[in-house]
Each structure stands twice: as structure tokens, then as C-alpha cells.
N, C-alpha and C positions, 0 to 999 in steps of 0.2 A: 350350336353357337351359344354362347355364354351372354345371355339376356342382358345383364346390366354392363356390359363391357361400353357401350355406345355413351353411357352417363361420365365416362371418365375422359374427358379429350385429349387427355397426355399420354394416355395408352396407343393412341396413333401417332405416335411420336418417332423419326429414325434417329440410330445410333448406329455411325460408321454405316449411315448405310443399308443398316438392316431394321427391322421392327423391331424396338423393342422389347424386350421380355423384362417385367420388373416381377424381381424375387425380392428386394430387399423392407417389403413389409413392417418385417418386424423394426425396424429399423424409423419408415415413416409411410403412410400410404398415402392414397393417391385421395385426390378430391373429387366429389363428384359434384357434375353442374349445380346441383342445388344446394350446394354448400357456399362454389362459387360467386353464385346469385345472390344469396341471403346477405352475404358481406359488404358486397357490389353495391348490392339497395340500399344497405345502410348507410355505407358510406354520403351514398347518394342524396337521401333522403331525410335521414336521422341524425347525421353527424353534430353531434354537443356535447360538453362536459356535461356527465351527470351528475345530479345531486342538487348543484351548486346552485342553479338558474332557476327561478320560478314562470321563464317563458317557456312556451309550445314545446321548443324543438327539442331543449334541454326533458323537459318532461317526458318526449317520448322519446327521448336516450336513456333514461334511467326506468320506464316500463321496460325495454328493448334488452335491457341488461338484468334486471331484476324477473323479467320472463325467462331467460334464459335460464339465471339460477331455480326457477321452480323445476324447468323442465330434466334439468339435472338432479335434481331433489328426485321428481317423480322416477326417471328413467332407474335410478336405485335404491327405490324403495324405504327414502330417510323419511322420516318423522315429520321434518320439518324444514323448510327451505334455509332456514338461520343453520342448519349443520353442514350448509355450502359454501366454502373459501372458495374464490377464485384466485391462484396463483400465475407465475409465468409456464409452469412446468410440473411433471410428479419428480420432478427434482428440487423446486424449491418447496413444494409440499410439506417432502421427508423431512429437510432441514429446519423448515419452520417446525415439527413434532420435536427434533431432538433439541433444538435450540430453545424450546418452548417447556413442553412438557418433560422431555428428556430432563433438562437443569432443573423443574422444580423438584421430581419424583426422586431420583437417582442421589445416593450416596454411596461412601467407600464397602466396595465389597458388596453392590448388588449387581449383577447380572445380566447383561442383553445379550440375549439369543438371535439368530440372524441365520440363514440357511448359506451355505459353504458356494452357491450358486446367485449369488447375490449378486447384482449391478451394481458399481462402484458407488451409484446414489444413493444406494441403500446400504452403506459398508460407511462408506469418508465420515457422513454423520456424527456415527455411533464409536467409530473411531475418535472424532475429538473431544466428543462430550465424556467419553466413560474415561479419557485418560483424564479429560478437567476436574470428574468426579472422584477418582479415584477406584471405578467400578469395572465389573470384567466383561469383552465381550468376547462370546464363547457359539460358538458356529454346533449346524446341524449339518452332519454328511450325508452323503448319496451313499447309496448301493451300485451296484456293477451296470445297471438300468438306468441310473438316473433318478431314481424314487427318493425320496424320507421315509424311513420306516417309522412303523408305532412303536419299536423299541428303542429306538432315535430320540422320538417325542420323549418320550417315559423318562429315557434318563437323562436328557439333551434341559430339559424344563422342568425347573427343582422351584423349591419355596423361596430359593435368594432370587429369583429372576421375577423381573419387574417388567420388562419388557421384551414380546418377542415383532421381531421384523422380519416379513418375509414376503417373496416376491408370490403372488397365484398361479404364474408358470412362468418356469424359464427364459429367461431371451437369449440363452444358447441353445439349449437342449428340446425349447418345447417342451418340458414337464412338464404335468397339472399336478402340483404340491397339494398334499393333504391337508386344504386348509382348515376345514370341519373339524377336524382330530386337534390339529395343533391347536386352535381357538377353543375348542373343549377344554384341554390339559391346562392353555395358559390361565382359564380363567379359573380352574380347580385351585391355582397355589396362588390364585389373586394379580395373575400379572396382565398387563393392557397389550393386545395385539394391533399393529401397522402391519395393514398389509396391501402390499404394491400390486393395483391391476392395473399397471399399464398395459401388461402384454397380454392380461386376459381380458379386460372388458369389450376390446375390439372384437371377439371372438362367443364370449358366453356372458347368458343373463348374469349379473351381477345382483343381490338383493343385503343389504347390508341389516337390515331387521332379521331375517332368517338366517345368517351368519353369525349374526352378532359379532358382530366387528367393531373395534371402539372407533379407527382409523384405517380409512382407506384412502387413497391418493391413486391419479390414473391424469393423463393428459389428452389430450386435444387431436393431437395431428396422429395418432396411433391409431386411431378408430375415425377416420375418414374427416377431421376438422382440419382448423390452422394450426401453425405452429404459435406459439403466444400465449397458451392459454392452458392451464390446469388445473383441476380438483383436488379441495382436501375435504375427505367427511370426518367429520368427528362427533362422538355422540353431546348433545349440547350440555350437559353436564361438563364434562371433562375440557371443552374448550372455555367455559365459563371461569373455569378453574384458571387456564392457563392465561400467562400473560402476554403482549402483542409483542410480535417479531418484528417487524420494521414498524415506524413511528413517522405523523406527517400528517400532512393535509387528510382529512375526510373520516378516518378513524378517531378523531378524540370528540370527547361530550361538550369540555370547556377547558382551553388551559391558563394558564396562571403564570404568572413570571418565575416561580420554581417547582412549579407541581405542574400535574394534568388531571383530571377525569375522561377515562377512556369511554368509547361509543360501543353501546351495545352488540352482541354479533348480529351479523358476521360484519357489518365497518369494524369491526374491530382489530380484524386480521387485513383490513385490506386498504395502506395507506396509500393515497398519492391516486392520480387520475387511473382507473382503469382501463384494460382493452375489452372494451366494449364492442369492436369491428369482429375478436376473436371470440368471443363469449355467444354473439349472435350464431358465427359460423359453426361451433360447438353445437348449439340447438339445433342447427339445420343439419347438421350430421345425424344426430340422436335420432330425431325424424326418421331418414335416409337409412338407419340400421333398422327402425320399429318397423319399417315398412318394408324391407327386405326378408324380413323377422328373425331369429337366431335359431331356429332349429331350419333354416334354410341353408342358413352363412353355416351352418354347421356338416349339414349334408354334403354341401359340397365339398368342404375343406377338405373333409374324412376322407372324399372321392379319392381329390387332387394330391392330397400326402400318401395315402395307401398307392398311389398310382403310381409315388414319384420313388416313393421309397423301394417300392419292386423293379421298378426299372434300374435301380444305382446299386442295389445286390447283384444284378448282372454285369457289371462292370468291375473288371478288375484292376486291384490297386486301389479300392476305395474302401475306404473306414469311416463308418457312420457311430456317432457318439448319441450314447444316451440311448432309451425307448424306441424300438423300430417295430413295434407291434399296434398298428393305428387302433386296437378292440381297447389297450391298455391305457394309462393315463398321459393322454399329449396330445398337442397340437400340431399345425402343419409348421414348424421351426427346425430345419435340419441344418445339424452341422455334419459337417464329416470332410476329409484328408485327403489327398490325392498324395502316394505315395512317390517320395521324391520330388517332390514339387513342392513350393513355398505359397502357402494361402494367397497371396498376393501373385503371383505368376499367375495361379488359377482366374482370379478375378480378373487379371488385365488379361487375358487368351477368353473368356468367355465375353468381358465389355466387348472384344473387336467384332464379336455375332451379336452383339445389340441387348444382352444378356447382364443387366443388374445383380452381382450378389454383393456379401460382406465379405470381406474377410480380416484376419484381426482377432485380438482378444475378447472382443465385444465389451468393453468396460467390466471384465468379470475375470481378470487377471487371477486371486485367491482360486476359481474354479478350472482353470487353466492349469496351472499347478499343481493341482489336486488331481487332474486330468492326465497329468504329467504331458502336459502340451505346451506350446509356446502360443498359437493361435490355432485359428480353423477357417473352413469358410463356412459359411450361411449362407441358404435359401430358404429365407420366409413364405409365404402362399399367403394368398386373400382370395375371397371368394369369386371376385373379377379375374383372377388368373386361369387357364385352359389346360387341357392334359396335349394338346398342341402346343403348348408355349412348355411344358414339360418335354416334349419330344426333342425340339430343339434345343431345350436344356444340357440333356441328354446325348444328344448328338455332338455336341460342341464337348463335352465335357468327356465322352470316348476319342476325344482326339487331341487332349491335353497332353500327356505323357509322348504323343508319338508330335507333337510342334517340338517340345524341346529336345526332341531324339534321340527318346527311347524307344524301344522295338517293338511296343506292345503298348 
């Protein structure tokens, strides 16, 4: 029995009926008690506008919140706690880099690179900016696996590129992209690398010192928090540089009836009252992975995807996209087809066994395409999930093709 399963109470949850089985992970995971708790108390106990109030409660809303930013500092290994935005999301993250740094760096006819599997978050951006600039954005493709080659990198990231974007693995495929390589090369022709762990911080240590990463963004409810709440690291040079994305109460120094002087980071990037309820439940997560620790969360993922992936090779009429070799670079993230069946069939005939997946383009339309697919479904794994809740997966999923009555 899967030890931390008893921490999540919505794992005891019926759908139609049955237990339900959540695969859809990647997607959003589940909370455990003491994330729920941590929120609960503050509410309870802490609730004040911070900053603002030089009484009690207010002071320990803004320790409450400004802990929280340390522990996110520490859990990635920045420098300094002022290299912590608090956003809504690693969707407004991205937006605030390309709306920020994006408009000051970029002119006609430079360069953002982006890998060909990118999340619409990481795509729309860069799409507006480089058309406002006049600059190109130019994609890195996969191989027949799902990988980035080094010879990708090499000629994919030239001296015009300024900026490369990319996600640390998949949220179709579960690749683990080369990020090492690609942040090598970019920073050989001078260019600044964003790169999105949302789908991998959940999963693997993150250290943005040993990457050297200028920009990483990653959110909240992916890696066991709320929703409400997201990371931007930036090295504090280059945020110092850039100018603030939304403007408003708490981010200014002094303003003037046609000027401002802006507040130091990180108030700088962060106008208007914060969610302080989501910030705290964030910390309580971090906790909750440090204590579970990540070559744990990892053992078993390897378990639960090698388990799940040999089981759905024995089913016929099924096509698995991307990496199905668990030794090689990926996570527990499967997509794959059911032949004659619409990803959406699939999902409503697995929801009536109480069975969570995605199915859908997953905001990654360009790789869809490139895939030569319309959609797919998804099952994501966390390390709360069981090679039992994979059986009935499984079982459910050999009996797709014969509900809509086909013979086999």
C-alpha cells in the first residue's frame, strides 16, 4: 500500500460509483492535508493585508508571506529571496518576461527560439512580442522519440537569438529536454534562457545556481499547492533591468501626479494586494515534497510509468507517443491513441470507472501538428498513484474499442 495515499482525502473520493483513479497530474495534483491545513490556519489566524498596517495581525501576514518567498528562494537554490515574483500562475510569469524583458531586449530580426512542444503559455507570448518587434520566433524540433538533439541546439541557436524558451519536460510527451545543453549553447552566442518547470519541479530537484538559468517560472497547484499562485525566478540583475508589468498599490516608492519612482524587487513586480492564503499553501507543499524527498517521488514514478507503459504495449490498437523507454529521458506523462476512437470517447468510457484522464490537444496544438494528430489522451502519475489504480486503468481501457463495437 502506497504510504502517503491516506495524506490526500480526495483520493477517497467516488466517481460514478467507483473509486476514483486520478491520472490527470499533469494537469493539477491533489493536496495533501497539510497544505490544506496551512491555508485553513492562516486564514484563520493571520488574515490581513500585508505591508500596509503597522498592527499585529497585519505584521504577521507579511512575515507569513515573505516566509514563504524565502522558502521558495531556498527550495531552488537562488541567491536571494528578492529573485522571487509571486504571480498568479507560470502563465502570467512567461507573460510578464516577454512583456518585460522581451520589449526591452528584442528588435527587428532578432531571434526567440522555443521548442516545437511548447504549451500555448510558452508560444502566445512570444508570438506577440516578436510580431510587435519585428523579430523571429523559430522552433526546435523533436526527433522520432520525442527528444531535442545537440544538433538541434547547434543549429536551432545562432548569434541572432536573444532569447531561448523552453519547457524542462513535456506536458504531452513527458520528455526531460536537454536543458544543460540548450542553456550552455544559449549563453555561448549571449542569449538569455526561460525556462518552464512547471511539469518538472513537481517531479525533480530543481537548482537554478547549477543551471544557470536567467528565468525560470513553475506554479503552485502542479507540485501539490493551490491554485492562485506562481513563481518567477530571475537573476536579480536582469530583473533590476526590467521594467514592472502591472502597476498599482504596493509596488511604487513615491508617485507624483505624472511620474512614479518604482519599489525595489521584488514589490516591484508585484502590484495590488497579494494572495497571501496561496503563497503560505505553496510553503506547505515544499515542506510536503522535502519530506517525502525527490529520489523517493522518483523511484516510484520510474516504478508506476515502466509498469504502466508495459501493460498498454500489450493492448492492442494502442499508440503511445514520444519516449517509452522509462531508463531514457522522461517522466511518468503518457500520451497515446486508441485506434478508432476519439480521445474524448476514451475519456468519457474511462470517467464511468471513476478513471481521470485528459484528453485534448493539451494547449500544445503546434506539437499536435507536428505529431500529425488532432489530439490525444493523457495519463499523468504522481507518486500517490498505485500499479493497482494502473490495473484498472488498464482494464477499463482493454474494453474501449469493444463498448463502441468493435470486435477486438
Amino acid at each position: 500500500m502506497n504510504p502517503y495515499r491516506s495524506d490526500f482525502p480526495i483520493l477517497n473520493t467516488k466517481i460514478n460509483d467507483k473509486d476514483l483513479v486520478y491520472f490527470d497530474n499533469a494537469a493539477t495534483t491533489q493536496k495533501p492535508v497539510a497544505v490544506i491545513e496551512a491555508i485553513s490556519k492562516y486564514y484563520q489566524e493571520q488574515n490581513a493585508n500585508p505591508y500596509r498596517g503597522l498592527y499585529g495581525l497585519s505584521v504577521e501576514s507579511t512575515n507569513a508571506y515573505e516566509g514563504a518567498r524565502q522558502t521558495v528562494a531556498d527550495f531552488i537554490g537562488a541567491k536571494s529571496s528578492k529573485e522571487i515574483i509571486f504571480t498568479r500562475n507560470a502563465t502570467e510569469s512567461l507573460n510578464l518576461i516577454a512583456n518585460t524583458y522581451g520589449r526591452m531586449v528584442l528588435k527587428e530580426g532578432d531571434q526567440v527560439v522555443a521548442s516545437i512542444s511548447e504549451h500555448h503559455s510558452n508560444i502566445l507570448p512570444w508570438q506577440q512580442i516578436t510580431k510587435e518587434k519585428g523579430a523571429v520566433l523559430s522552433y526546435l524540433y523533436l526527433n522520432e522519440t520525442g527528444h531535442i538533439t545537440e544538433d538541434e541546439i547547434e543549429q536551432k541557436i545562432t548569434g541572432n537569438t536573444k532569447i531561448v524558451t523552453v519547457a524542462h519536460v513535456s506536458n504531452v510527451l513527458g520528455t526531460i529536454h536537454p536543458v544543460e545543453s540548450i542553456i550552455k549553447r544559449a549563453h555561448e552566442v549571449g542569449a538569455v534562457v526561460v525556462l518552464d518547470c512547471a511539469q518538472s519541479i513537481p517531479h525533480y530537484q530543481v537548482n537554478v545556481q547549477e543551471l544557470d538559468a536567467d528565468f525560470i517560472v513553475f506554479c503552485g497547484h502542479k507540485m501539490l499547492g493551490p491554485m492562485g499562485v506562481g513563481v518567477l525566478y530571475g537573476k536579480e540583475n536582469l530583473l533590476n533591468e526590467m521594467p514592472p508589468f502591472l502597476t498599482g498599490g504596493e509596488m511604487i516608492e513615491y508617485v507624483y501626479e505624472q511620474t512614479a519612482t518604482f519599489a525595489p524587487l521584488p514589490n516591484k513586480f508585484e502590484a495590488g494586494t497579494p494572495n497571501v492564503g496561496a503563497a503560505v499553501g505553496l510553503k506547505a507543499a515544499i515542506n510536503y515534497i522535502q519530506k517525502v524527498g525527490y529520489d523517493n517521488i522518483k523511484k516510484i514514478e520510474d516504478e508506476l510509468t515502466d509498469y504502466a507503459l508495459t501493460k498498454m504495449k500489450e493492448i492492442p490498437h494502442i499508440t503511445i507517443y514520444g519516449e517509452t523507454d522509462i531508463t531514457k529521458e522522461r517522466c511518468g506523462v503518457i500520451s497515446f491513441n486508441v485506434d478508432d476512437v476519439h480521445p474524448h470517447d476514451v475519456a468519457s468510457i474511462l470517467d464511468a470507472d471513476g478513471i481521470a484522464i485528459r484528453a485534448g490537444h493539451h494547449c500544445a496544438q503546434p506539437l499536435m501538428k507536428y505529431m500529425k494528430v488532432a489530439a490525444t489522451c493523457r495519463a499523468s502519475l504522481y507518486f500517490y498513484n498505485t500499479k493497482e489504480e494502473i490495473d484498472i486503468f488498464i482494464n477499463s481501457l482493454n474494453k474501449v474499442r469493444r463498448w463502441l463495437g468493435y470486435g477486438d
